[in-house]
C-alpha positions as a Markdown table, in Angstrom:
| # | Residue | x | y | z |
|---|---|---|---|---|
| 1 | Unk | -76.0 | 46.9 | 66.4 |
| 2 | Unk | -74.1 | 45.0 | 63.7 |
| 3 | Unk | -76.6 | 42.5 | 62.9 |
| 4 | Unk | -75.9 | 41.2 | 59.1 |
| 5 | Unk | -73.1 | 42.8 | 59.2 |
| 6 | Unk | -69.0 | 41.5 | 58.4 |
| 7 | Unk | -66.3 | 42.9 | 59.9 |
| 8 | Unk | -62.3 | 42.0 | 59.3 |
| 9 | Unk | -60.2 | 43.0 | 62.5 |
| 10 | Unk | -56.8 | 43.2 | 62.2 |
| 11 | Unk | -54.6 | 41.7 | 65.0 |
| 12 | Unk | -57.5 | 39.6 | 66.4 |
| 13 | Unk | -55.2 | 36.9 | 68.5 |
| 14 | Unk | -54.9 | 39.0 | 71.9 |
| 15 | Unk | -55.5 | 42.2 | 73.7 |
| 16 | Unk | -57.5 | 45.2 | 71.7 |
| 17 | Unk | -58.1 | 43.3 | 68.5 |
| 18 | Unk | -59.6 | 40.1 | 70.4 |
| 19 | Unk | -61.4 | 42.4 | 72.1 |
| 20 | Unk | -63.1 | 44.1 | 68.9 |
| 21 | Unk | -63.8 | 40.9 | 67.8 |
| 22 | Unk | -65.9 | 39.2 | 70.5 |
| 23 | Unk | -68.0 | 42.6 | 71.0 |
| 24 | Unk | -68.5 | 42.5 | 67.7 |
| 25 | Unk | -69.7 | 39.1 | 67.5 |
| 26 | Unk | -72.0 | 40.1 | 70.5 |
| 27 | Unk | -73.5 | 42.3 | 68.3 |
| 28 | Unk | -74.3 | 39.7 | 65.4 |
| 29 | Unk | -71.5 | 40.7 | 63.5 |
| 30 | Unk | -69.3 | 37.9 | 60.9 |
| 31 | Unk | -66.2 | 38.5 | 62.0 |
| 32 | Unk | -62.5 | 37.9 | 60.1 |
| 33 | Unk | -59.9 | 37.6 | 62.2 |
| 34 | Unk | -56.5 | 38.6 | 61.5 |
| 35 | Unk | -53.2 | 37.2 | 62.8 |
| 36 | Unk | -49.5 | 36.9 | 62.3 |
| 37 | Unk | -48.3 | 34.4 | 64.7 |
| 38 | Unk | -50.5 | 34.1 | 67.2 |
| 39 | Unk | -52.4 | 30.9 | 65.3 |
| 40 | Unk | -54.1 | 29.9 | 69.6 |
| 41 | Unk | -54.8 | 33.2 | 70.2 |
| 42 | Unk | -57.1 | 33.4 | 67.0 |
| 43 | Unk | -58.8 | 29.8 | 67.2 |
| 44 | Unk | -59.5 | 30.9 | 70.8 |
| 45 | Unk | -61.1 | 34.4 | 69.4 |
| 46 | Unk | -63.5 | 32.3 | 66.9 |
| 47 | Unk | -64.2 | 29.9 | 69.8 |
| 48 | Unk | -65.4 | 32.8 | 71.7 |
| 49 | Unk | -67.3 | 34.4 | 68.6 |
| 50 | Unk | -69.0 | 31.4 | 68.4 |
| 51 | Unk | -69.8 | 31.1 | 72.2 |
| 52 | Unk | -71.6 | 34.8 | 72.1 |
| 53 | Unk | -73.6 | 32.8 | 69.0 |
| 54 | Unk | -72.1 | 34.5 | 65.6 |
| 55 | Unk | -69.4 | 33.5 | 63.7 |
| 56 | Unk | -65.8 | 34.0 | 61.5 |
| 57 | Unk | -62.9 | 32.7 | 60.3 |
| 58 | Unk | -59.5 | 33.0 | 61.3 |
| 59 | Unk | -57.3 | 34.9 | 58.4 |
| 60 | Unk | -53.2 | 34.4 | 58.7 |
| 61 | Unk | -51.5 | 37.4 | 56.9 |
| 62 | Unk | -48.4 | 39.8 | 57.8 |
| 63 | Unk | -50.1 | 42.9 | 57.2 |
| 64 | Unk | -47.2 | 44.3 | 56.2 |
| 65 | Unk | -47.4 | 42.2 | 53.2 |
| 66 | Unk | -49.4 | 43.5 | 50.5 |
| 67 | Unk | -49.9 | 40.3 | 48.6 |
| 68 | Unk | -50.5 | 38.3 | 51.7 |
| 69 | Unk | -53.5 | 40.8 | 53.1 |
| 70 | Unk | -54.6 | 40.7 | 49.8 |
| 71 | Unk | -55.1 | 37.0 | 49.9 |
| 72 | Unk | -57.2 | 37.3 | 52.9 |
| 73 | Unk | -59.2 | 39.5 | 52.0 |
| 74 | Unk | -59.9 | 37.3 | 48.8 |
| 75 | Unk | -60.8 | 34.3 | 51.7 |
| 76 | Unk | -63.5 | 36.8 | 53.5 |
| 77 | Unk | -65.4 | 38.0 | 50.5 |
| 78 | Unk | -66.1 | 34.4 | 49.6 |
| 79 | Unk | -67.4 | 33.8 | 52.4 |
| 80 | Unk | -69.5 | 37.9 | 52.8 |
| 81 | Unk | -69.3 | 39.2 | 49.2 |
| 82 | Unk | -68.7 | 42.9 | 50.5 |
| 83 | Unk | -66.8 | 43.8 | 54.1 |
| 84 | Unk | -69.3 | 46.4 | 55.8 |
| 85 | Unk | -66.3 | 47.6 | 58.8 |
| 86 | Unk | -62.5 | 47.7 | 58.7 |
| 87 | Unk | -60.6 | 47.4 | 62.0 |
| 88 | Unk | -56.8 | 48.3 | 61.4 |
| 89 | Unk | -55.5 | 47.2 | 64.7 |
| 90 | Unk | -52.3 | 45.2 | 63.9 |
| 91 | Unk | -49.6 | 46.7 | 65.6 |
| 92 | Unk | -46.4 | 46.5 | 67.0 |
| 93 | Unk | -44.4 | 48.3 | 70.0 |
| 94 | Unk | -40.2 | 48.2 | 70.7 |
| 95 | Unk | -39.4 | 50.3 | 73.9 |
| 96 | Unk | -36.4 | 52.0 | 72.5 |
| 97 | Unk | -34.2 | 55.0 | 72.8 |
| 98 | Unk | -34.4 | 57.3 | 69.9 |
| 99 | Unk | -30.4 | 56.6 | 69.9 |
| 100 | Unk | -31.0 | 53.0 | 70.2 |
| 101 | Unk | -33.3 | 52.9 | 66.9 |
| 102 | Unk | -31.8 | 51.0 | 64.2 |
| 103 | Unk | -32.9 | 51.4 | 61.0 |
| 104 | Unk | -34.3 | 47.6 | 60.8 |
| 105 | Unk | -36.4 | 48.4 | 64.0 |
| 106 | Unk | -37.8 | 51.9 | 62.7 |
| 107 | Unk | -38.5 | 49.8 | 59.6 |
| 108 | Unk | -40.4 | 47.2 | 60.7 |
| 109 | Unk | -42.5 | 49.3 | 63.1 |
| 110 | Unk | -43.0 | 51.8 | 60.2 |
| 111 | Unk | -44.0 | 48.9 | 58.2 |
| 112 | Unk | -47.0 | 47.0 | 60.4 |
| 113 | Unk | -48.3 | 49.8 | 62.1 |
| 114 | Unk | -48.7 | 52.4 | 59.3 |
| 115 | Unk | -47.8 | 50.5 | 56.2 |
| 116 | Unk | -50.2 | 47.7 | 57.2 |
| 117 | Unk | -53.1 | 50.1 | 57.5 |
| 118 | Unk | -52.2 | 51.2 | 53.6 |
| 119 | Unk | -52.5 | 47.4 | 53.0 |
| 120 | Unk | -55.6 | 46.8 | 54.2 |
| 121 | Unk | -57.5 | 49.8 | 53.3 |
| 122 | Unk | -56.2 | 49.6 | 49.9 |
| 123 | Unk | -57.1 | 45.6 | 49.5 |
| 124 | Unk | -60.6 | 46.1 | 51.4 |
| 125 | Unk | -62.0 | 49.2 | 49.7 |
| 126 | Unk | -63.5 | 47.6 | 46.5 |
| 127 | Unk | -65.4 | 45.6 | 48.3 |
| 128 | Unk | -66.8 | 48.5 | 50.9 |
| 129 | Unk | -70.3 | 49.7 | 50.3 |
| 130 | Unk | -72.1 | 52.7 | 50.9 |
| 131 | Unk | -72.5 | 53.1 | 54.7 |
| 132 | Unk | -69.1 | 51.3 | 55.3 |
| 133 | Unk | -66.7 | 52.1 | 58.4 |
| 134 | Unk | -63.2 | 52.2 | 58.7 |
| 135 | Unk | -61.8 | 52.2 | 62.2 |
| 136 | Unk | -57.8 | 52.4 | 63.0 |
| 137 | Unk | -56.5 | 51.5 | 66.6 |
| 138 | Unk | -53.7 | 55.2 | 66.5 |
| 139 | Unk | -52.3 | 55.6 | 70.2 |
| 140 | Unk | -52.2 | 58.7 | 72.6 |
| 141 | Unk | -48.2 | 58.6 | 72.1 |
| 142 | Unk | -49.5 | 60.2 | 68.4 |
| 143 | Unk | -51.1 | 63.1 | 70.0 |
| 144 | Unk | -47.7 | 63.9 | 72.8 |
| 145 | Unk | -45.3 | 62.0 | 71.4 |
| 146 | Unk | -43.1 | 59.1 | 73.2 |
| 147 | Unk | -39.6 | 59.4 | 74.8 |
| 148 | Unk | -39.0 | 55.8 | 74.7 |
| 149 | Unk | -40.4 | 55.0 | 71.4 |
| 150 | Unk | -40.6 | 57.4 | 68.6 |
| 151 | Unk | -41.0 | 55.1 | 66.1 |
| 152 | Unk | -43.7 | 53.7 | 67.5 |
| 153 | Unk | -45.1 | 57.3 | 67.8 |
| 154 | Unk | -44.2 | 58.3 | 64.4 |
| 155 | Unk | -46.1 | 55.5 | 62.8 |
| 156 | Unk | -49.3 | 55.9 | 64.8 |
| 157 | Unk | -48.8 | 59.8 | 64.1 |
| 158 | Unk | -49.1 | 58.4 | 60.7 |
| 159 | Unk | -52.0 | 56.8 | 61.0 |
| 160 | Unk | -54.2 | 59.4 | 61.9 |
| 161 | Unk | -52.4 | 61.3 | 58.9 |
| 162 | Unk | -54.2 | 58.7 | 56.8 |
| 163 | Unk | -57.3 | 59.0 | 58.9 |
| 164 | Unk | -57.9 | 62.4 | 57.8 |
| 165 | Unk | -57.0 | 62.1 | 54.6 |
| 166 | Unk | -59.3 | 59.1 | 53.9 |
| 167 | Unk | -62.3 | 60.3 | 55.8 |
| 168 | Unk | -62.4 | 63.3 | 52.8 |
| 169 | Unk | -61.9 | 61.1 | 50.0 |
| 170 | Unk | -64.1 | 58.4 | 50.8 |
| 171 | Unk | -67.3 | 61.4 | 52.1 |
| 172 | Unk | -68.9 | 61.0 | 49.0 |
| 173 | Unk | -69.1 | 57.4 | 48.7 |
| 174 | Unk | -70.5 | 57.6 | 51.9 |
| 175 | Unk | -67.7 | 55.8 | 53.8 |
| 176 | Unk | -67.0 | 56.6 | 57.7 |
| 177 | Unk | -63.2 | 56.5 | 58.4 |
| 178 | Unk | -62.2 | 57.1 | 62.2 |
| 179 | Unk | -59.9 | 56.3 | 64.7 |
| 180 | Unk | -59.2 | 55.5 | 68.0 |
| 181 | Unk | -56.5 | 56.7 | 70.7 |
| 182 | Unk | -56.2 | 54.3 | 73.2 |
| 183 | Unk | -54.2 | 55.3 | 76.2 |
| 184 | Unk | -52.8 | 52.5 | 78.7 |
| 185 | Unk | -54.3 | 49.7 | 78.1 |
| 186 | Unk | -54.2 | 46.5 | 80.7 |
| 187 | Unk | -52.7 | 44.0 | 77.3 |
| 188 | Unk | -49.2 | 42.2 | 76.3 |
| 189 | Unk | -47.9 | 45.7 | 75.8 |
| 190 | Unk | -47.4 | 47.0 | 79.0 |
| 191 | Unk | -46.9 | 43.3 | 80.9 |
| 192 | Unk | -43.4 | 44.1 | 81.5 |
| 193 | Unk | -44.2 | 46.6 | 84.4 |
| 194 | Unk | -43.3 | 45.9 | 87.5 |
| 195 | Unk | -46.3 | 46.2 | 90.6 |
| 196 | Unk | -44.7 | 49.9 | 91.4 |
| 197 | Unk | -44.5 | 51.0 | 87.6 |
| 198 | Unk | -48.4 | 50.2 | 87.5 |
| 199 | Unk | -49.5 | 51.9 | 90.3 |
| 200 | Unk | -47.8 | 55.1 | 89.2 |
| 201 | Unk | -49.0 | 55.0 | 86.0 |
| 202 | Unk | -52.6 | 54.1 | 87.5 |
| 203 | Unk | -52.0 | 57.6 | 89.8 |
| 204 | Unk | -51.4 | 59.3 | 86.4 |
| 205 | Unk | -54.7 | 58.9 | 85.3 |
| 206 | Unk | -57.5 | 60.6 | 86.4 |
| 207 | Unk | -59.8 | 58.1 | 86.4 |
| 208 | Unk | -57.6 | 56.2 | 88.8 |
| 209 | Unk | -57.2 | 52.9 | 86.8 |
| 210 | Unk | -55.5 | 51.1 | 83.7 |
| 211 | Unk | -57.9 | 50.9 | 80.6 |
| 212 | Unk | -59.0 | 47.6 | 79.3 |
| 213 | Unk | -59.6 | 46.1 | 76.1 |
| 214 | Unk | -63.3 | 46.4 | 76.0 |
| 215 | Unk | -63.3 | 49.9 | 77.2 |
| 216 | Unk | -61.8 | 50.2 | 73.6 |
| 217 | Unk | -64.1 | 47.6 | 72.0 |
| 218 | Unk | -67.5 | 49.6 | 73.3 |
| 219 | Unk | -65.8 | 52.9 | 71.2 |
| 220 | Unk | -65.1 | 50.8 | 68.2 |
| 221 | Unk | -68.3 | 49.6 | 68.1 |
| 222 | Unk | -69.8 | 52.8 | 68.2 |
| 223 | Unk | -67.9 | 54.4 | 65.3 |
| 224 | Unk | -68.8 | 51.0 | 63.3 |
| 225 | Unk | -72.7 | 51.3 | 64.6 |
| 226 | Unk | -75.3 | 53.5 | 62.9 |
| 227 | Unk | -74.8 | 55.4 | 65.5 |
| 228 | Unk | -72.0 | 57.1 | 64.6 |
| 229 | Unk | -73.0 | 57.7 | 61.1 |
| 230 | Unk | -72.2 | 61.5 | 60.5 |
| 231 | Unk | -69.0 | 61.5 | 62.4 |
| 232 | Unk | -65.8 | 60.6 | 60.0 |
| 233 | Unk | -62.0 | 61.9 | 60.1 |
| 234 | Unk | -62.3 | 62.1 | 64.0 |
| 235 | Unk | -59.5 | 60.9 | 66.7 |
| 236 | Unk | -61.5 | 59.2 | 70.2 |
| 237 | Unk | -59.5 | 59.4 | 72.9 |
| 238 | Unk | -60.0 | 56.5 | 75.0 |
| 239 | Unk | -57.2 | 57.3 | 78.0 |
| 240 | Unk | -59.3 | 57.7 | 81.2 |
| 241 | Unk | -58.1 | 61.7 | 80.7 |
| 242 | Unk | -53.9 | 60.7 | 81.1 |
| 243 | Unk | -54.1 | 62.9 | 77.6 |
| 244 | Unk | -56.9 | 65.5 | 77.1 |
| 245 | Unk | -57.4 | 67.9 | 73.8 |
């Protein structure tokens, strides 16, 4: 579905992002990925990639960085000339009290989650063709909100913000922008529940079980397939039904 196709994930290391990038490589996609700290978690992403018999290369930046997201993006186009998909997954999550917020904290979730998504869209974009897709991992806490986390909830209301907004702009250049809203996904993110904090959440859910990486991957590849071509400013909820428009 992505066959000569390159694709830059953001957040590639682990969970969503890792997943992305193995089911795009699946799908003959070159594939950059993106990480912070995480330098094993993205050697063992290419290794993968290059197991399902494409390829990448493994891009260090703080996407909250400008000048360092612009530097990678710099790397990838030597290597693909143009980037054909955009995955703004890079994220991070503090389980907080809104009391309990300081302004560091609302800062530096502010600054990855939504201000990293500016970043990349803004350093990517010259180099996105006609027929090009951008993709942002938002959250269901965007849609109904988080009591434990509304900076976390602000920025990924944010993001959709952007989503929208993009999608118009970029219309007649014939640019896709879309997003999806995972809900509670089996990653890092929710590893500190306990067994009985699991299976209530997994009672929640009306499909009766935690969501998993690829359950996200297989939408993300759909918005960056042909498939998907005259959908753009859209929100996917991928939740199991926990949230439903």
């Amino acid at each position: 579905m992505l066959k000569g196709k390159s694709a830059l994930i953001s957040g590639a290391s682990n969970g969503i992002g890792k997943a992305v990038a193995v089911k795009f490589a699946e799908n003959h996609a070159f594939v950059g990925i993106n990480y912070n700290k995480d330098e094993l978690g993205a050697k063992d992403t290419l290794m993968i990639v290059r197991e399902k018999g494409s390829d990448g290369v493994i891009l260090k930046a703080d996407v909250s960085k400008y000048f360092e997201v612009e530097k990678i993006v710099k790397t990838f186009t030597k290597k693909t000339k143009n980037i054909d998909v955009l995955v703004n997954n890079a994220g991070v999550y503090e389980r907080e009290k809104f009391g309990d917020i300081s302004l560091d904290s609302w800062n530096k979730i502010i600054s990855v989650n939504l201000n990293g998504c500016f970043n990349l869209c803004k350093a990517v974009l010259p180099y996105m063709k006609p027929s090009g897709k951008i993709i942002f991992v938002s959250s269901q806490l965007a849609l109904k909100g988080s009591s434990h986390g509304a900076h976390y909830a602000a920025s990924k209301a944010g993001v959709l913000g952007l989503v929208r907004s993009l999608a118009l702009e970029l219309a007649p250049k014939k640019i896709n922008v879309n997003a999806v809203a995972p809900g509670t996904i089996d990653t890092r993110l929710i590893a500190g529940y306990t067994e009985e904090e699991r299976k209530k959440r997994i009672n929640e859910i009306p499909l009766k079980r935690l969501g998993t990486p690829d359950d996200v991957a297989n939408t993300c590849l759909f918005l960056a397939s042909d498939l998907s071509s005259y959908i753009t400013g859209e929100t996917i909820n991928v939740n199991g039904g926990l949230y439903i428009q």
